[in-house]
C-alpha atoms as one frame of an Amber mdcrd trajectory, in Angstrom:
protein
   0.000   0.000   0.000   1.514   3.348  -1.273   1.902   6.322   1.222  -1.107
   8.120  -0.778  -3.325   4.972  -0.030  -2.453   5.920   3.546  -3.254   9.157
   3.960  -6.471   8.423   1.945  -7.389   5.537   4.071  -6.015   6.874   7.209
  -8.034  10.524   6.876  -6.656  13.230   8.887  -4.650  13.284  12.285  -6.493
  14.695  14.716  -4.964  18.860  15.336  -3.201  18.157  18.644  -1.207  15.194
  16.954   1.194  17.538  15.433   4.694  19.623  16.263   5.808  22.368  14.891
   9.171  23.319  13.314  10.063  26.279  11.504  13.096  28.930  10.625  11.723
  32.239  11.265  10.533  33.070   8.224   7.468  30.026   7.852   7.076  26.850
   9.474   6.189  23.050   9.216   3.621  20.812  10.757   5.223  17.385  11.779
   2.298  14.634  12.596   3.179  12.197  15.179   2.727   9.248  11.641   6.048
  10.960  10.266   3.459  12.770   7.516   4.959  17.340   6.953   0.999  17.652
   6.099   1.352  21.520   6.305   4.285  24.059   4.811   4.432  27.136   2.923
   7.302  28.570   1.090   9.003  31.000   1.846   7.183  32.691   4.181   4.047
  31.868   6.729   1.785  33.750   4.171   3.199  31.937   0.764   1.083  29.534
  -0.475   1.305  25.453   1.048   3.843  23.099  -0.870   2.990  20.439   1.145
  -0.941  21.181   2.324  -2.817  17.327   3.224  -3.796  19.023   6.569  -6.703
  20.414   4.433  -7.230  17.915   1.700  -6.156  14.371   1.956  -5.419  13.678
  -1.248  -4.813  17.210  -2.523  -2.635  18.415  -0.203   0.284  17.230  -0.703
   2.599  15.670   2.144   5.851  14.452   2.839   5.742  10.946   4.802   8.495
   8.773   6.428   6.653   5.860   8.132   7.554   1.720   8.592   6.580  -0.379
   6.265   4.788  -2.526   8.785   2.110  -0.258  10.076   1.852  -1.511  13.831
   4.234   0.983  15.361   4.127   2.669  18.165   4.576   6.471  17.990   6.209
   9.397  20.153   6.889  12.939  19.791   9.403  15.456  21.632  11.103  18.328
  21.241  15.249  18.060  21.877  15.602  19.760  25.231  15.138  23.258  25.333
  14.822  24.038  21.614  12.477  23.733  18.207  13.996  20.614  16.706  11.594
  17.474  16.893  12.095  14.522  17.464   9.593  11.485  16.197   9.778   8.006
  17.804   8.786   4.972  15.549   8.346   1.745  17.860   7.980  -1.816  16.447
   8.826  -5.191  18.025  12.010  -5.224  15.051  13.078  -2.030  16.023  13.208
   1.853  17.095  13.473   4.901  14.365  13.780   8.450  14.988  13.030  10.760
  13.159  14.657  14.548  13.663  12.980  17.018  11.913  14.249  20.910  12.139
  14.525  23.678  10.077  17.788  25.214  10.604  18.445  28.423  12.360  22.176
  29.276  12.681  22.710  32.916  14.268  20.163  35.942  14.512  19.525  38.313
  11.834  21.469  36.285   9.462  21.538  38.099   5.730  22.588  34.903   4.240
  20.030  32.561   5.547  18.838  29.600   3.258  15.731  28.136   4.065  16.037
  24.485   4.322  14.096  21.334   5.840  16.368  18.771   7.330  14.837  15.252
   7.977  17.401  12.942   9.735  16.429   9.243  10.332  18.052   7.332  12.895
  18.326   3.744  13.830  18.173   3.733  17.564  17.730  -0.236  18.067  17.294
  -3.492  15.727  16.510  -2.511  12.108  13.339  -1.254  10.460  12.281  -0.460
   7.151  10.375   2.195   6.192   8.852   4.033   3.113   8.568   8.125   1.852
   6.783   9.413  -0.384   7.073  13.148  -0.927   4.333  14.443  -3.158   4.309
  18.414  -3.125   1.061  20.356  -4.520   2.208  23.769  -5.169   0.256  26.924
  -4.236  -2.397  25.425  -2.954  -2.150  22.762  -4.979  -3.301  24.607  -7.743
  -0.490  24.752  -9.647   1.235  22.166 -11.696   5.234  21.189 -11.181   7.912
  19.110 -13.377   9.283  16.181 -11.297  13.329  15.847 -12.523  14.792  13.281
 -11.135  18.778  14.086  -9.663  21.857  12.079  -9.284  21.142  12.337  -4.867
  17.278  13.324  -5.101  14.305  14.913  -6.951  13.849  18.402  -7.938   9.850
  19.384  -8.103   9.559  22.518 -10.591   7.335  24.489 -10.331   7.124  28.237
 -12.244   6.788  30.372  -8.556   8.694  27.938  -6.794  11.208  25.321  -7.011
  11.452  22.662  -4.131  14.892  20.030  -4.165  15.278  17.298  -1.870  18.725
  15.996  -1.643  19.143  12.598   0.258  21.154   9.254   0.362  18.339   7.056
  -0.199  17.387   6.372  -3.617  14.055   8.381  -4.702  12.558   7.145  -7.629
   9.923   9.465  -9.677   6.188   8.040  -9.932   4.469  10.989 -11.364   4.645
  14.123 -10.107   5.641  12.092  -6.575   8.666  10.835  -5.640   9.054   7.575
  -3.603  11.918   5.335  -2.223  11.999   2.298   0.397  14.889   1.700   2.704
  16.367   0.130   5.297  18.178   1.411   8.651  20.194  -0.631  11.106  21.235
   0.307  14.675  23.598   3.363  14.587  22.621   4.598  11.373  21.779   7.602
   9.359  20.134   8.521   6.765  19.618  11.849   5.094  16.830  14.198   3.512
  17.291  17.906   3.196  14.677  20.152   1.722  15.604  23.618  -0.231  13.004
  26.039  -1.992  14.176  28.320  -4.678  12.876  31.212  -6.603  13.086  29.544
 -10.330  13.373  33.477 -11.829  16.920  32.983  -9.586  19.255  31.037 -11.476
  22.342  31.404  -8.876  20.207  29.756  -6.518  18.829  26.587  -9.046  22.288
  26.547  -9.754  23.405  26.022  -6.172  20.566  23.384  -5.719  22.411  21.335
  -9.094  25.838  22.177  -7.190  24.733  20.248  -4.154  22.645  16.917  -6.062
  25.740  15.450  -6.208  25.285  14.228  -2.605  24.519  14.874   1.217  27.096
  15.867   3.740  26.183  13.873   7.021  28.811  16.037   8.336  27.510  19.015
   7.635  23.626  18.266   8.734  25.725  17.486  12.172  27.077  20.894  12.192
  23.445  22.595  11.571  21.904  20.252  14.171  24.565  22.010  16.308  24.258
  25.402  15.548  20.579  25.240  15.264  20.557  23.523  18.990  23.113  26.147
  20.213  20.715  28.593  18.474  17.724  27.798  20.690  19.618  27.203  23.652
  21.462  30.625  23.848  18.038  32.733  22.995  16.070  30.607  25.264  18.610
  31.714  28.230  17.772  35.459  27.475  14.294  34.166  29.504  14.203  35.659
  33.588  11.663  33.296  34.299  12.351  30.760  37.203   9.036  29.765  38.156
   7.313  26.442  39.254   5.672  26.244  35.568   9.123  26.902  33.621   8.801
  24.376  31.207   5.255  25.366  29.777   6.073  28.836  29.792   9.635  28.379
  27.976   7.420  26.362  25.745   5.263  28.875  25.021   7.881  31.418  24.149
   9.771  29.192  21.557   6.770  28.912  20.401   6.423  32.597  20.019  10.018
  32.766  18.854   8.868  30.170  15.911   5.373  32.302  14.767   7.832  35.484
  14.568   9.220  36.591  11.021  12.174  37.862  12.101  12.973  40.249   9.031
  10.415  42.129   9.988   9.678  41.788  13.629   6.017  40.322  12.829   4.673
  38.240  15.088   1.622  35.968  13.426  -1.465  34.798  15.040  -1.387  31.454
  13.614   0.632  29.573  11.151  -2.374  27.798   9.481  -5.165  28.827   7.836
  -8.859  26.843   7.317  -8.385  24.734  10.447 -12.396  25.072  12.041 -13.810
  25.716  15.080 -16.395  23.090  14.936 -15.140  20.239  12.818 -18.225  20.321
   9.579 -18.394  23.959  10.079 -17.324  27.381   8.598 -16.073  28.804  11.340
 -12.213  28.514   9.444 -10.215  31.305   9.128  -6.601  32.481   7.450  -4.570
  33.484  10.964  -1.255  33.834   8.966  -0.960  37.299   9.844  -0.716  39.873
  12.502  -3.601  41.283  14.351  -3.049  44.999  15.848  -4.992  43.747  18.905
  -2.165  40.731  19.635   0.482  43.375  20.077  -0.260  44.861  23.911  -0.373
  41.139  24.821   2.766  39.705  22.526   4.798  42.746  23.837   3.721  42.085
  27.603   4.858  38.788  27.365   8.149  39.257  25.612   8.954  41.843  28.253
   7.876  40.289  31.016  10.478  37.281  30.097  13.027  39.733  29.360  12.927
  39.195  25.577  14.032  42.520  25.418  14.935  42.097  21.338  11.707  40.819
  20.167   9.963  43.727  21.908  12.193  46.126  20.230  11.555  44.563  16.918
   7.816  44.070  17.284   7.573  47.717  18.206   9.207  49.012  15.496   6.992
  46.685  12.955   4.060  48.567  15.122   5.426  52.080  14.449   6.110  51.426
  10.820   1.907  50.600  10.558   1.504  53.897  12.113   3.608  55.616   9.652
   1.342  54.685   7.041  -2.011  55.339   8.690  -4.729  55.493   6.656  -7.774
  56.966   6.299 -11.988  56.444   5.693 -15.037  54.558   7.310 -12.821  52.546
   9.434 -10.141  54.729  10.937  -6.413  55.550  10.317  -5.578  51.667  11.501
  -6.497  48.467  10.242  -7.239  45.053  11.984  -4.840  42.840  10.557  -1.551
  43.157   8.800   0.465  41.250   6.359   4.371  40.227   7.338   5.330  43.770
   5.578   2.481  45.662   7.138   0.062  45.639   4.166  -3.327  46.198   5.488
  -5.181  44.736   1.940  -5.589  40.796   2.412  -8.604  39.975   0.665 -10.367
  36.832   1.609 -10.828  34.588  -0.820 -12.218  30.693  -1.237 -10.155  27.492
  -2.322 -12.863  25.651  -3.730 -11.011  22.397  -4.856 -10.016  21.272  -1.043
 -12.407  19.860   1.018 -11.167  21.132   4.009 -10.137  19.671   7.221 -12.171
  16.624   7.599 -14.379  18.091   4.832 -15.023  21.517   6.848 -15.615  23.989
   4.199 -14.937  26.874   3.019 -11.459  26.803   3.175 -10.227  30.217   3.188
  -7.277  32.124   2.263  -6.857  36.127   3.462  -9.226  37.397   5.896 -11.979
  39.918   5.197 -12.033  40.947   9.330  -9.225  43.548   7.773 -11.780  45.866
   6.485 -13.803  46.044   9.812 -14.127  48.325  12.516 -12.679  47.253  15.553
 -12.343  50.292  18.115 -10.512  47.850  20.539  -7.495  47.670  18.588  -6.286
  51.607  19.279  -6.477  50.888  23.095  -4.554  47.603  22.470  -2.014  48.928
  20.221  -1.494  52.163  22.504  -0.969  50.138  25.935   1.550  48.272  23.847
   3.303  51.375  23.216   2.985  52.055  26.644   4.611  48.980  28.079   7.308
  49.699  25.722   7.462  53.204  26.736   7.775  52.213  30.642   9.731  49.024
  30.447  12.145  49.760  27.512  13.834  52.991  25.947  11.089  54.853  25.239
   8.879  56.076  21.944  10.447  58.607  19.732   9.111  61.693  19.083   7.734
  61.299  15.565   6.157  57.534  16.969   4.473  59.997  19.712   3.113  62.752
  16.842   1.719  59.416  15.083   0.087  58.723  18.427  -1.680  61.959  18.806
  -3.122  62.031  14.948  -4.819  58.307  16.238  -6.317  60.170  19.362  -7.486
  63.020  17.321  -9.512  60.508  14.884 -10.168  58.144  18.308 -11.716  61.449
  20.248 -14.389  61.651  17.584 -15.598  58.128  16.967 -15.090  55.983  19.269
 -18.903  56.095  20.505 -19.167  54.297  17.245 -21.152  50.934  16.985 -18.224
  48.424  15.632 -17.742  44.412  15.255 -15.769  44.153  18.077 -12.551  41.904
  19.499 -14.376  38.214  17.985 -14.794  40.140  14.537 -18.109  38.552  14.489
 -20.341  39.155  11.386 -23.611  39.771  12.084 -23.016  43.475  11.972 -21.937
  46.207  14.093 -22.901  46.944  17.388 -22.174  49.022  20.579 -19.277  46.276
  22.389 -18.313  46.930  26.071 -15.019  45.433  25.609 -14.417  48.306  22.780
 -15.905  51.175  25.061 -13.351  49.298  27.739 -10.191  49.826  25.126 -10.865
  53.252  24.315 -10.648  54.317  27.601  -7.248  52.409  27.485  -6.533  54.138
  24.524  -7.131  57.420  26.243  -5.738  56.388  29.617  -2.677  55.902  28.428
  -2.151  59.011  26.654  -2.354  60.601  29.226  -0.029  58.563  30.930   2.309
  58.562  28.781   1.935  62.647  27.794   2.631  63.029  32.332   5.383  60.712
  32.762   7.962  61.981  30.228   6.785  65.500  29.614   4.999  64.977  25.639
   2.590  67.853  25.011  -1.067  67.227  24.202  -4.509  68.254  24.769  -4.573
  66.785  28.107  -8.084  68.304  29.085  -9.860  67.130  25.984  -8.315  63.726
  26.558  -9.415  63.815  30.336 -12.694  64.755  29.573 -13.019  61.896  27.269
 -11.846  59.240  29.209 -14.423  59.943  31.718 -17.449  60.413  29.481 -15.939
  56.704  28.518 -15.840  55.467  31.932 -19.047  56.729  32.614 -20.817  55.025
  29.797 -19.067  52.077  30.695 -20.918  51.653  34.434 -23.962  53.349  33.007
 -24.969  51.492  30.217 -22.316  48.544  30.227 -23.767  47.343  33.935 -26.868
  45.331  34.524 -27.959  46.589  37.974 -30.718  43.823  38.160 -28.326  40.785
  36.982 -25.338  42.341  39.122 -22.638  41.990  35.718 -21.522  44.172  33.332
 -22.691  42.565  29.771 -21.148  42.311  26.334 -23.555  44.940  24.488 -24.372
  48.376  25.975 -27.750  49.827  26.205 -29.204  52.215  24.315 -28.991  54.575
  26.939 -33.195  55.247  27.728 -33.252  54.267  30.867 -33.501  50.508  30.015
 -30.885  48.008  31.473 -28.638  46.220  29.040 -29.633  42.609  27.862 -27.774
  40.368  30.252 -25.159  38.842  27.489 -22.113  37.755  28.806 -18.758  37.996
  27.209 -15.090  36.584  28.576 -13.932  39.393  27.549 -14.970  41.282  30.464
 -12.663  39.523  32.637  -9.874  42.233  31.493 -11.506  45.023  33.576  -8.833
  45.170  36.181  -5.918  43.704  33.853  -6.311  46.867  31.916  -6.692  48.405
  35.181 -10.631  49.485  34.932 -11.786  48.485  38.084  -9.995  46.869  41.305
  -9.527  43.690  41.151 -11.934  43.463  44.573 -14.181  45.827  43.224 -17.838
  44.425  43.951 -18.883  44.730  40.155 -15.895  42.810  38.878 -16.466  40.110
  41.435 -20.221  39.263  40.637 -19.226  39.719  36.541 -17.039  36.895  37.544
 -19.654  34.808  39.421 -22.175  35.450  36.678 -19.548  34.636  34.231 -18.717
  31.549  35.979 -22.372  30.343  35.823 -22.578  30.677  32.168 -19.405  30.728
  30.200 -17.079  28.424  32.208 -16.880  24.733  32.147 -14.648  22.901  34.413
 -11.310  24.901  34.082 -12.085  25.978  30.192 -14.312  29.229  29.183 -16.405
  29.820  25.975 -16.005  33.423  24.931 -19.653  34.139  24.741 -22.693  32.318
  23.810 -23.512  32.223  20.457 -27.334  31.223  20.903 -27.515  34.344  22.913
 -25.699  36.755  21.027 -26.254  35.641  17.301 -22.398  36.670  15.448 -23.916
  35.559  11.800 -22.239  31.912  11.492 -24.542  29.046  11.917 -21.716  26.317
  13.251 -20.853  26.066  17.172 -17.181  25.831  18.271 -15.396  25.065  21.351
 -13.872  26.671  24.167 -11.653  29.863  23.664  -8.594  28.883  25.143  -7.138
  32.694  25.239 -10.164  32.775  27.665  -9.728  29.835  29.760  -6.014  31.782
  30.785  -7.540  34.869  31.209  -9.841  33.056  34.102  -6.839  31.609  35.918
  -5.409  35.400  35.675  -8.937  37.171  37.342  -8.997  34.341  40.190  -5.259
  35.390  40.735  -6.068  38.860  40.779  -8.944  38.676  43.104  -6.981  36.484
  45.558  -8.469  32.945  44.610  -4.857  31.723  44.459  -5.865  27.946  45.569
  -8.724  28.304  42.665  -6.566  29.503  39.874  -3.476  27.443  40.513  -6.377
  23.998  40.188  -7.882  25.992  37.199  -4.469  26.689  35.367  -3.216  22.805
  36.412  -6.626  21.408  34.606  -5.856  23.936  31.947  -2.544  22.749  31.066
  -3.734  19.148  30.794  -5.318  20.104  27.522  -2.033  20.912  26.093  -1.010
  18.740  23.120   1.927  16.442  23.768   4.762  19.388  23.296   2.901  21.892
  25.343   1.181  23.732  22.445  -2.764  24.928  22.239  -4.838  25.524  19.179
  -7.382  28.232  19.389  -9.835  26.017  20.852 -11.269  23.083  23.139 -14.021
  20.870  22.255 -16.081  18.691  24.814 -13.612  15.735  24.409 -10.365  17.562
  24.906  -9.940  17.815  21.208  -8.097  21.499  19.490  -9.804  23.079  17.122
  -9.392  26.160  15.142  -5.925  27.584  13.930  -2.560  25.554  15.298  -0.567
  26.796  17.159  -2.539  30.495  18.183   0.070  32.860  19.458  -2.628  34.501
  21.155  -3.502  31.403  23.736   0.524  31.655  24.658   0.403  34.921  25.707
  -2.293  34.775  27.916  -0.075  31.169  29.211   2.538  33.419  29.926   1.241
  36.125  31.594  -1.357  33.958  33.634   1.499  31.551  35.027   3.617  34.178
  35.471   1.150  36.651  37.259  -0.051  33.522  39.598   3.564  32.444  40.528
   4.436  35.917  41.510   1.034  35.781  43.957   1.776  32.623  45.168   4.077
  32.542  48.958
């Protein structure tokens, strides 16, 4: 039975069953079967080469697995870095399987993106198969498969995708496949390259190098790429009792960042649903204004001093090139390069993760209003503004044309932080951000001197506060709700939203304030279950998609930080242990929880690691 027999009779792994590798520039999905069954090239945003995480037999996929199907299978990263390691067990034998995209010193000019897969006999001998079989862009675009003297070059007119190794690969198609054997103590050797085919110095290198593989010089990039991880990874203050999730959670962080640029992406996949079936599946392979307060928190907070730097300068570049119209000077999303135009479109030819169509590519939630994002992006510039060297004075000018476009809408119905699309509406969590927005103006304008119209910006931070306990707060239901009221008198429909757990995080309310605590009980009632939290409920407040979906696991954090902050240490450190139980096998969360413990939605979410971070490190610091 062929590998493509496999994958079609074997479906789809389940979301959680994966790792992730990558080079800082894109990444790969590594299932716990051997099968790369998600990879774009070059970058997080190009399209897939290898894409069978959203259509079987479409895809495309890379696969090392034994012949004899009855093995046992394990997955770990090599201690304290992004190189992964798969176990094969069978009764004949143990394989591993080292899979890592090398990384050999920051900021490096001359980078080469390759894919290094490294098999090794551990004990007795087993054979096993490959099959590579890329589907460019999508899989909508056709390649030439040229066979090489040491491997198989797959090209294609945008891209051109070589894999050298020392097992023979012979062409079936546009596939190639090969069958070996490994023995205690041996190695043997794949290594991926992509190419630009308009770049003939760089086809040329890949004909240079068919010749054969160096086993000596994969050792040397295992090395550097280990040494890599290891020496950023130290940069990290944290000591606490959760260390290893948390340093976790930053490589991971570390891995979703483009570091040209600074960007930090939300997700490196796109179409992966919410409810398995549903449409609820979104393109996350870009970078969302509102992750940056949180991303830059984080980073500081470990002393990832660098990446905050870097982020923050990716931030300041969007606000050189503000914008203008019916949705504000900033936009929701961002490409790698800051381009605020990502038009969603459909792929019609996949099916979709276990058939959950559409699957989507761009994301129309760039063309909404989301008044949340200017307090979001303005405490971010704040943190960096207290904790680091400081905004310059043409980032601060920037600043003050936002507030001036800010002052005069943001009592503006919008679609709010879960981009929902059933229409705008008049969010409490946005009312909450613009007072951030404001807040910290005004902070910032105090501490260091920077003129502005501090009166008009006091004045509107308290008609915002104001409106907030007015017609935000359900006197009658004792919570504040997700949708204010229309201010005659009327209390607000009692709609609850997780989102309302930031009130004192952003420094709203006191953390013992009497509101905050019965939003908390009344949030408890409704939205959480067991240790995990639904954002909101969709029965109740209608967001114009018909399909459920799980548990928001940037939510279930944010519960474990507001029991920490109201003093419930005993009940957040049992809610953040039950949390971390639904971590995959390496420690990493997709967007969502279902019922069973499955992930759903985009894998890995950057998002859900911040609030990790900050929630573990927030309760260990509370803790005696």
């Amino acid at each position: 039975m062929s590998a493509t027999e496999h994958l079609v009779g074997e479906d789809y792994l389940p979301v959680a069953e994966h790792g992730l590798i990558g080079d800082l520039r894109t990444v790969a999905l590594v299932g716990t079967d051997g099968r790369i069954d998600w990879f774009c090239a070059p970058r997080f945003d190009s399209p897939s080469v290898f894409g069978s995480l959203l259509d079987a037999r479409k895809g495309g996929h890379w696969t090392i697995s034994p012949v004899c199907r009855q093995a046992t299978r394990q997955q770990f990263y090599f201690p304290d870095t992004n190189i992964l390691i798969t176990r094969m067990l069978t009764e004949d034998g143990i394989v591993e399987i080292q899979d890592f995209m090398p990384v050999v010193r920051a900021h490096d000019d001359n980078h080469r993106q390759r894919l290094v897969r490294r098999v090794v006999g551990v004990r007795g001998r087993m054979r096993l198969d490959v099959e590579i079989a890329p589907r460019l862009d999508y899989g909508r675009a056709r390649h030439e498969t040229v066979p090489l003297p040491s491997g198989v070059r797959f090209r294609g007119d945008a891209l051109s995708v070589t894999v050298h190794s020392d097992v023979g690969l012979r062409v079936e198609g546009d596939n190639a496949c090969g069958r070996f054997l490994i023995e205690e103590g041996q190695s043997l050797l794949f290594v991926l390259h992509t190419a630009d085919p308009a770049d003939p110095g760089a086809v040329d290198q890949e004909t240079a190098e068919a010749s054969g593989v160096d086993a000596d010089a994969v050792d040397a990039l295992f090395s550097a790429t280990a040494a890599f991880w290891h020496t950023w990874l130290r940069q990290c203050t944290y000591r606490g009792r959760w260390r290893e999730m948390v340093q976790r959670s930053a490589l991971t962080l570390k891995l979703l960042t483009h570091e040209p640029t600074g960007a930090i992406v939300a997700a490196p996949t796109l179409g992966l649903p919410e409810h398995v079936g549903g449409e609820r599946n979104w393109d996350y392979r870009y970078v969302w204004i509102r992750d940056a307060a949180f991303s830059l928190y984080a980073l500081l907070r470990l002393g990832f001093t660098d990446e905050a730097k870097a982020f923050t300068q990716w931030l300041t570049a969007c606000l050189r090139n503000v914008g203008d119209g019916e949705n504000g000077p900033l936009r929701v999303l961002y490409s790698i390069d800051g381009h605020a135009h990502v038009p969603e479109q459909t792929l019609d030819h996949l099916e979709g993760y276990r058939g959950s169509r559409p699957v989507r590519i761009g994301n129309d939630a760039a063309g909404q209003l989301q008044l949340d994002i200017y307090g979001e992006l303005i405490d971010s510039i704040y943190l960096f503004n207290k904790y680091s060297v400081g905004i310059s004075h043409d980032s601060w000018s920037d600043l003050c044309v936002i507030m001036n476009w800010l002052l005069e809408h943001w009592d503006s119905p919008d679609e709010g932080i879960w981009e929902t699309r059933a229409g705008q509406q008049h969010n409490t969590y946005s009312r909450l951000m613009c007072w951030v927005a404001v807040e910290r103006m005004i902070r910032m304008a105090r501490q260091r001197g920077l003129p502005g119209d501090l009166t008009r910006w006091a004045t509107a931070r308290d008609r915002i506060y104001h409106q907030i306990i007015d017609r935000g707060w359900n006197p009658e239901a004792g919570t504040f709700v997700q949708r204010l009221s229309d201010g005659r008198g009327e209390p607000p429909r009692v709609v609850l939203d997780a989102a309302l757990l930031l009130l004192p995080m952003v420094k709203f309310l006191s953390p013992d304030d009497p509101r905050f605590r019965t939003t908390m009980d009344a949030i408890a009632g409704q939205l959480v279950m067991d240790s995990l939290v639904y954002r909101y409920d969709p029965t109740m407040s209608p967001d114009g998609l018909n399909s459920p979906e799980g548990t928001f696991s940037i939510c279930s954090f944010w519960w474990v930080e507001a029991l920490t902050r109201t003093g419930q240490i005993a009940r957040a450190r049992l809610a953040l242990e039950k949390t971390f139980t639904y971590a995959n096998h390496l420690g990493l969360y997709a967007e969502q929880i279902g019922m069973t413990g499955e992930h759903l939605g985009n894998f890995p979410q950057a998002f859900t690691h911040l609030a990790l971070i900050s929630a573990a490190t927030n309760l260990d610091r509370a803790m005696p």
